[in-house]
N, C-alpha and C positions, 0 to 999 in steps of 0.2 A: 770032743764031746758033741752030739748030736743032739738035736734042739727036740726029736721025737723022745732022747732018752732025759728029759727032763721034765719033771711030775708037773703036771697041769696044773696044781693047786699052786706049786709055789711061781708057775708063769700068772696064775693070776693074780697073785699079791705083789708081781714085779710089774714095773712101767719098761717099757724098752730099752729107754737108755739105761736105770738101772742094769737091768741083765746083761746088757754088753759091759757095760763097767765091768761087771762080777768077772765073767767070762774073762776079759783080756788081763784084770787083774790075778787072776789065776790062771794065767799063762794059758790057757786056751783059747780056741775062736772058733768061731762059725764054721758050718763047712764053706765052702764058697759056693757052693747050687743047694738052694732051699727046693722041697718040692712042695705042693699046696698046701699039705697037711701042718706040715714043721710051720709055711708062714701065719696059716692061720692061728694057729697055736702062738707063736709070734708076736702077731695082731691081735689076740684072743677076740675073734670074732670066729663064722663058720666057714669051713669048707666054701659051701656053694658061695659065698658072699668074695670070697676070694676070686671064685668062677663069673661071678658077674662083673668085678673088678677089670677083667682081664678080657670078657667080653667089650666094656666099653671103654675099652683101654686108658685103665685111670690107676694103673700100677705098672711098675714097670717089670717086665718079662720075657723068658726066650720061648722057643716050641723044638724041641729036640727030638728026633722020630717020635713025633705025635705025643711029646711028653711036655708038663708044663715045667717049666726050672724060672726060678729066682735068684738071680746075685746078691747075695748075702748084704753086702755092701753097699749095692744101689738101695734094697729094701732100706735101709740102717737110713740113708741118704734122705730118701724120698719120704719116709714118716716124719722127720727132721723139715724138710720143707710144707709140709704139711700142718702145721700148727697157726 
């Protein structure tokens, strides 16, 4: 299941950790490369606020021909240290 193909409205009535719970308890998971759109969706913050995240590198992330990718599991990680 793909974090793009999951309705907005019920990511924002979920907290993170809820949704992974759901997820791994119905036998599914993340992909393992989020792209910015899925993490903000995710974070349910915006886009660009993702972009500035990464500008002052205060999330963790890869650059793949010119592309942004997130480790499913770091992101999971690093909101987790963030509290």
């Amino acid at each position: 299941m793909r974090i793009a193909s999951v309705a907005l409205a019920e990511l924002n009535r979920m907290s993170i950790s809820s949704y992974c719970a759901e997820v791994s308890m119905s036998n599914e998971s993340l992909p393992r490369f989020l792209k910015v759109a899925e993490v903000a969706a995710l974070l349910r913050c915006k886009r660009r606020t993702i972009y500035d995240m990464v500008e002052q590198e205060r999330i963790p992330y890869r650059k793949v021909g010119g592309r942004l990718l997130f480790d499913a599991d770091e992101i999971i990680e690093w909101t987790k240290q963030k509290r």
